[in-house]
N, C-alpha and C positions, 0 to 999 in steps of 0.2 A: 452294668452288672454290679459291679462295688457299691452304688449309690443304693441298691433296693437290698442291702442286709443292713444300712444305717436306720434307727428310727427315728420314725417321725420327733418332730418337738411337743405334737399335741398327746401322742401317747406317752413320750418321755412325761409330762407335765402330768398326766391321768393317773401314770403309776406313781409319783412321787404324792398325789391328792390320794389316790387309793392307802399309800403305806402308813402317809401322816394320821389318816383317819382310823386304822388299825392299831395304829400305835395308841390313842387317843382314847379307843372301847378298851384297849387290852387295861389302862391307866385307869380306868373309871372301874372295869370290872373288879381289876386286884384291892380296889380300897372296897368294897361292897362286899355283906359278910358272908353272900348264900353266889357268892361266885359261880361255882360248876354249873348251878342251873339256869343263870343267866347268861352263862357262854354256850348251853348249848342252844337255851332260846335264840340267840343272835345268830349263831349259827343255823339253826335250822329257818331262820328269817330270811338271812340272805341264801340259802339254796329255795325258797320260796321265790324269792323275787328273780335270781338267777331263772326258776322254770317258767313264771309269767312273763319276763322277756323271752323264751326261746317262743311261749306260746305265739305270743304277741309278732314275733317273727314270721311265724308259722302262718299264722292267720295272714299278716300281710300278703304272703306270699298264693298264698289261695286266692286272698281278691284279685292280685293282679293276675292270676292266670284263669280266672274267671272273666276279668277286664278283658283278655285276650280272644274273647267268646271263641274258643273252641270248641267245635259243633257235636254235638251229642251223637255218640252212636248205640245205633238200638243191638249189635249181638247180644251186648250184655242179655238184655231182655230176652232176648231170641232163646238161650242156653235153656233157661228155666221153663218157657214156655213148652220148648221141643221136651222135655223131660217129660213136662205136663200130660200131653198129648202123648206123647210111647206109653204112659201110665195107664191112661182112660184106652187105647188101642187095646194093651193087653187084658183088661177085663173082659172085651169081648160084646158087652153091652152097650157103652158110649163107645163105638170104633166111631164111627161117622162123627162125633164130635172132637175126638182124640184127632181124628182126623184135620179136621177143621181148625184147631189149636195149631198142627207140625205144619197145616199149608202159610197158617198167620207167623208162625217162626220161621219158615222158609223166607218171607216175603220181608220179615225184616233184617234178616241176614244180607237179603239180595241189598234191601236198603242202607245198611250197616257198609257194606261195602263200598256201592255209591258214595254215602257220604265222604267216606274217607278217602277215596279216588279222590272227590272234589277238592276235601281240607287240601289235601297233597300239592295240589295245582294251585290253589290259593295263597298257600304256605310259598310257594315256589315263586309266586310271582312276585310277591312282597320282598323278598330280597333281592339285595343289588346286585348285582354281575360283574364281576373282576374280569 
């Protein structure tokens, strides 16, 4: 437990590379005659790069849960569909199509379910058993 509030050497080593570098802009900026606005370019540079690595993170993390082929389920689809159809029912004129729309939303609900039954059991099997 005492060993995991020491830090690391690599980070010890990062933030002494981070402060020396800081020290370094702040040294450059004070002799340069239009200061202010080159410190806050720098600074709005590194909150630039600060958000392209969260991006960059980000995105990682979607490919690999894309990697993971988690299997699509259609309610989403289903939602809009069923809306579709109550809409065209209530006009009165397309009922029979309206119709036709809430039985194809019913069908992928039923579907939607299945799948996820199965994810569930697939998910299930893949891990190991204490």
């Amino acid at each position: 437990m005492a060993e995991s509030n020491k830090p690391e050497p690599d980070s010890q080593e990062n933030d002494e590379r981070v402060e020396q570098l800081a020290k370094e802009l702040a040294d450059r900026l004070r002799a340069m005659p239009n200061r202010q606005e080159l410190t806050d370019y720098a600074v709005s540079l590194l909150k630039e790069s600060n958000e392209d690595a969260g991006t960059a993170e980000q995105a990682a993390a979607m490919v690999e849960r894309a990697a993971r082929n988690d299997p699509f389920n259609p309610i989403a689809f289903a939602i809009p569909l069923f809306v579709i159809g109550a809409i065209l029912c209530a006009t009165g004129i397309l009922a029979g199509v309206g119709l036709g729309i809430i039985g194809i939303a019913v069908l992928m609900v039923l579907w939607g379910l299945v799948v996820a039954v199965f994810s569930r059991f697939r998910r299930d099997a893949g891990k190991p058993r204490s």
